[in-house]
N, C-alpha and C positions, 0 to 999 in steps of 0.2 A: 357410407361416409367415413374419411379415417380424421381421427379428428389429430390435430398436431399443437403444439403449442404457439403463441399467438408470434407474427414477425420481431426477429428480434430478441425472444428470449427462449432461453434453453433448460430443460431437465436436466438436473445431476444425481448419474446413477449411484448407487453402492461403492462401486472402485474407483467413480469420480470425486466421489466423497471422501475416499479414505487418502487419495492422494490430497487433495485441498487440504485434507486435516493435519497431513503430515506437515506440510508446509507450515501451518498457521500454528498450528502446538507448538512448532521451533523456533518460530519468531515469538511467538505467546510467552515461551521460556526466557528469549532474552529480555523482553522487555519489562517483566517479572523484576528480572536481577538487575537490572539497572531501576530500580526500584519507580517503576510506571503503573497507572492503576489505571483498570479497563473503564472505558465510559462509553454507553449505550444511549446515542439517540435517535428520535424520530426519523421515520423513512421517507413519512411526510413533512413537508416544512411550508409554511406561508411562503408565497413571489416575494417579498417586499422583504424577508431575512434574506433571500439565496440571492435578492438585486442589490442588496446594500454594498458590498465590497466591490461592485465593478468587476470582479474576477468570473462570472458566470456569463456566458450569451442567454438571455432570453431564449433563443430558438432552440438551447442543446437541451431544457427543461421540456421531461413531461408531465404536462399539467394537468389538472382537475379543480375541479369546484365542489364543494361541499354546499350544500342545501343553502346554507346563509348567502353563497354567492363569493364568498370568500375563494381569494386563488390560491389555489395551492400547487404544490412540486412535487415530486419524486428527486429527493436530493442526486445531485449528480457530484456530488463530492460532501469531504466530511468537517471543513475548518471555520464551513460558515456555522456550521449547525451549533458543534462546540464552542466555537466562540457566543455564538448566543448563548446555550446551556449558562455556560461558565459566570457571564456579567449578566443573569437574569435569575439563575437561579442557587449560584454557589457563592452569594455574599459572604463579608468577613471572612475570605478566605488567607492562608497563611501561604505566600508566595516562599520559593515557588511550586508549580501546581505540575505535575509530569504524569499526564495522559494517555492513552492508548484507545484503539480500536480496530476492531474485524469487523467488515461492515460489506454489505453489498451499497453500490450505489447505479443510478439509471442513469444512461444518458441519449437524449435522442438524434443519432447521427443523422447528418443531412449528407449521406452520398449516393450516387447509385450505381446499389450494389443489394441485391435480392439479400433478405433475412439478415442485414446485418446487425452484429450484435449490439443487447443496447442496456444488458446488467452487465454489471464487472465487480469483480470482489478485491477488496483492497483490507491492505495493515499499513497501521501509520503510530505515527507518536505525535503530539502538541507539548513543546513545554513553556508551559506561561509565565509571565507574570517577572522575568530577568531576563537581560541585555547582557552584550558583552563576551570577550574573546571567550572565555570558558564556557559558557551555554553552547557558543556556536561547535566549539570543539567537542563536547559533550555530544550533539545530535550527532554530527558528522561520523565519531565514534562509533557511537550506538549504531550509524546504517552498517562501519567494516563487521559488527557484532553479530548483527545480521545475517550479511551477506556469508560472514564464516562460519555461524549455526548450520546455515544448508550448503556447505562446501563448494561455493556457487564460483566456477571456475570461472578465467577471462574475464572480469569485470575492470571500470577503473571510475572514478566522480570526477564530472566533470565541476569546476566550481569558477561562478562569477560571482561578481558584486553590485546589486541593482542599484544602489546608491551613487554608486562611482559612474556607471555607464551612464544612467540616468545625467547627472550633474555635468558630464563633457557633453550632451548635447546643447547643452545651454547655451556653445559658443554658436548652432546653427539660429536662423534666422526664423521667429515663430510661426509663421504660415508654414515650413518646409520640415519641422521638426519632427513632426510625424510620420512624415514620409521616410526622413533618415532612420528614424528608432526602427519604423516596420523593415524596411531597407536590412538595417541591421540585424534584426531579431531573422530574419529567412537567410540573411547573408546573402543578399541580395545584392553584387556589383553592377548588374546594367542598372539599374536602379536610378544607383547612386552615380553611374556616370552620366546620366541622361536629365539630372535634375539640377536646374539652373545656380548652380555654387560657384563661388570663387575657386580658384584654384588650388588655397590654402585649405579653404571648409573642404573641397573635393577630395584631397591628401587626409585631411584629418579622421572624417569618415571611413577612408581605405584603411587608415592606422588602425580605426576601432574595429573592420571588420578584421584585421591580421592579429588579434589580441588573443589569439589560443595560443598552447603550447607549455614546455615547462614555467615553473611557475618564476623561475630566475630571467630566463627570457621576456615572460606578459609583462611582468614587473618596471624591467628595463626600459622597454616600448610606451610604459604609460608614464614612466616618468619624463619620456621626452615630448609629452605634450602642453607644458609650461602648464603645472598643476597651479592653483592655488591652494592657499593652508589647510582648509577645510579637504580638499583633495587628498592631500599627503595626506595629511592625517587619515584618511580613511584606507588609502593605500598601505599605509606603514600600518595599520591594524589587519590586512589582509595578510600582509607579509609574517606578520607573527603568528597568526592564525596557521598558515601554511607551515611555517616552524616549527608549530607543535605539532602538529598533527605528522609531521614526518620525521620527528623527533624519536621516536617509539618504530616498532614494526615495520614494514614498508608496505604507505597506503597508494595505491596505484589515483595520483590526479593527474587532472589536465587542470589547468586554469585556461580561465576562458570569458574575457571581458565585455563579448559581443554576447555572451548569453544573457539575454535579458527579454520578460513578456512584453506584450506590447498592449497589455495594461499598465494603470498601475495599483500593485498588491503586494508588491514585497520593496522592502525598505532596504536591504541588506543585503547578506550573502542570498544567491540562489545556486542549486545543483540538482544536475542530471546522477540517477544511475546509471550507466550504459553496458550492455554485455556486446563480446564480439564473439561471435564464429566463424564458420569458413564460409557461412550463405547469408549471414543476415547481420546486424548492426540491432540492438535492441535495447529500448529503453524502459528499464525496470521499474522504475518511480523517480519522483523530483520532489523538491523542498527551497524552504528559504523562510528568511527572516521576516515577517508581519507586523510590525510597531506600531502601526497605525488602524489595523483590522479590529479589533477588541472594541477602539475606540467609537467606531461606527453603531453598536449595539449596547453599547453601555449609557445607562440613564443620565448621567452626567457628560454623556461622552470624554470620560478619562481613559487617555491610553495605557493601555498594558500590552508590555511588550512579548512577543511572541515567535517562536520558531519552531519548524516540524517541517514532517515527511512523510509521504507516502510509496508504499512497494504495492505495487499490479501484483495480483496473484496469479493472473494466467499467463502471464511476461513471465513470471519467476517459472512455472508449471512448464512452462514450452520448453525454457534453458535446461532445467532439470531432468526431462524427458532424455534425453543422450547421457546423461551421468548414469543413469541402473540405480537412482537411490529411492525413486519413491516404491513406495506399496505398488506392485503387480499382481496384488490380488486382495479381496477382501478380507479382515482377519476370518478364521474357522471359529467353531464352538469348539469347548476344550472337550465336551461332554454332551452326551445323548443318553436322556433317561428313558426308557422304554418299560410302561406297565406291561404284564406279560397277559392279565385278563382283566375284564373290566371293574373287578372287584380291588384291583392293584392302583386305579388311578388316583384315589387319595394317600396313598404311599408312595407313587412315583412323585405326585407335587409336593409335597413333604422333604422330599429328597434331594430335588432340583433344586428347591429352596436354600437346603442346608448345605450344599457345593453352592449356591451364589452369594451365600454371606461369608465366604473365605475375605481373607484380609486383602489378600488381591484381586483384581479382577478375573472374573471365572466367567467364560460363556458358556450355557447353559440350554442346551436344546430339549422340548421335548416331545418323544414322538406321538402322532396325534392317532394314527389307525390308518390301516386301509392296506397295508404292508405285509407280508411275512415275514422270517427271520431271514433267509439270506435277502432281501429287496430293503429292509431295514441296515443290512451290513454294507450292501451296493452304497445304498444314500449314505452313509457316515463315509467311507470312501471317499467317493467322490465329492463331497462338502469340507473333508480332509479334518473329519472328527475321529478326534486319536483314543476318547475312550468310546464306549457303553454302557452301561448300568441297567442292565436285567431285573424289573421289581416282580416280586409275587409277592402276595395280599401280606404275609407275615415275618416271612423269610427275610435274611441279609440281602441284598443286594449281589448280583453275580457280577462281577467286575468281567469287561472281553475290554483289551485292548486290539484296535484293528491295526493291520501293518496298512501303510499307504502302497 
């Protein structure tokens, strides 16, 4: 029998590991300097936390039961979880609160398609606790930080505003509204030309799905759909939002007003990462504003306002693979200690010892037996160990450096 790992989830080897790491150390670094602090939670979470935001399917969870009878998950994302953490267990805290995590999460796809994947490893940020054009500018920032720690070519944010799209459906007729928003959200035109509208709603509609592009143009177009105050107002905050952000360096957006889930979980701005190449179109991670999530989980249900993002690590991993940046191979040990008789092996560990407590990191091999000296010199070779360290019971050490 060969036994394989269960449908669905995969081993990662030594040099899958070292490139995953590369990745996550680099964003670990930025999120560091924009002063974010790592937060670790449960893998498991209660149904009744991951159902409360409406942002999960029931059916993408997999579940378990614990003894009590109790249902539980396998988190398939990370903001319900945090947001519980944070209004359950990080009272009197001093707003605002800036987050981070490396996390695996499960999800159980429904396609068919033999062994598809159903762990994914994600980095993200949550910053709580403030509203308002500067936070939103803040995160968006923090993704170009990101994106230019791993020199991630071809990328551009796509960015909407779930408030705004949200609020123009208001003009369709409530039985049909959900037809439009899904309509929307897929950029669905037979859809929308097949569903019983006036001629006016049917036009209005096509306006919201033609709402991509520069951000002078989207702008333009939503202003021609007789906003009211609350509207403008919300518009004329995206417009400066866009201002700043393209004020500085140049950040490659789209705006794009038909981006919107066809839940509802975000209050605010939402964005896609997107990469292009010459085969594929790829999306790196999304975000957006939460105003209302915190408040689901908190004992008084007081809102606390909320924005973050998350980056795929294997989206990032796949892009990366054509640049030549990550590790293509696992690090070597710097050093192979080899006792020369068995009287030598508490002086070869001795020794190992004292090369692994250097100020830097030292990897440190040592050889175990079964070898001769050139079958000893082979394996450092070909492990691409650049010294030796020859012990006998009393003697200095014989330093060999091997040539590769």
């Amino acid at each position: 029998m060969v036994y394989q790992p269960a449908s669905g989830a995969r081993d990662l080897l030594p040099l899958d590991v070292a490139q995953k790491r590369w990745i996550e150390d680099r964003l670990q670094q930025v999120f560091h300097r924009w002063g974010y602090h790592r937060i670790i939670t449960s893998t498991l979470e209660r149904m009744d936390t991951l159902m409360a935001g409406e942002a999960i399917q029931r059916q993408m969870v997999i579940q378990l039961q614990n003894s009590g009878d109790e249902e539980l998950g396998l988190r398939p994302e990370l903001t319900a979880s945090i947001a519980r953490a944070v209004v359950t267990r990080m009272g009197n805290l001093t707003y605002p609160q800036r987050l981070y995590y490396n996390a695996n999460v499960f999800r159980r796809i429904w396609e068919n398609r033999h062994n598809r994947q159903q762990e994914f490893y994600q980095a993200g940020v949550e910053l709580l606790g403030v509203g308002g054009l500067l936070a939103n500018a803040e995160v968006l920032l923090l993704v170009k930080s990101c994106l230019a720690a791993l020199d991630l070519p071809d990328w551009h944010l796509i960015l909407g505003e779930a408030g705004i799209t949200r609020s123009l459906l208001n003009a369709f007729p409530t039985n049909l509204r959900a037809k439009v928003r899904s309509a929307i959200a897929h950029l669905d035109r037979v859809t929308i030309d097949n569903l019983p509208l006036s001629e006016e709603l049917r036009q209005r509609a096509k306006i919201m799905l033609d709402l991509r592009g520069t951000s002078a143009d989207v702008l333009q177009k939503v202003s021609s759909l007789d906003l009211d105050p609350e509207q403008q107002a919300a518009v004329n905050d995206l417009k400066s939002l866009v201002e700043l952000l393209e004020s500085g360096e140049k950040f490659p957006i789209i705006l794009d007003l038909s981006l919107i889930q066809t839940i509802d979980y975000y209050t605010g701005i939402v964005f896609e990462i997107v990469s292009h190449s010459e085969s594929q179109t790829r999306v790196l991670g999304r975000g957006g504003r939460y105003d209302q999530l915190l408040g689901l989980y908190h004992p008084q249900g007081e809102n606390i306002p909320g924005i973050g993002f998350v980056l795929n690590i294997e989206d990032l991993y796949q892009v990366l693979l054509s640049t030549q940046q990550l590790p293509q191979a696992t690090p070597a040990s710097n050093w192979l200690v080899v006792p020369e008789k068995p009287s030598a092996y508490a002086a070869a560990f001795a020794y190992a010892q004292k090369l692994r407590e250097s100020t830097h990191l030292v990897r440190v091999e040592i050889d175990l037996g079964g070898k001769d000296t050139l079958a000893i010199k082979q394996y450092a070779r070909d492990r691409g160990i650049a010294q030796i360290a020859w012990i006998k019971t009393t003697a200095s050490p014989t330093i060999e450096t091997i040539t590769q």
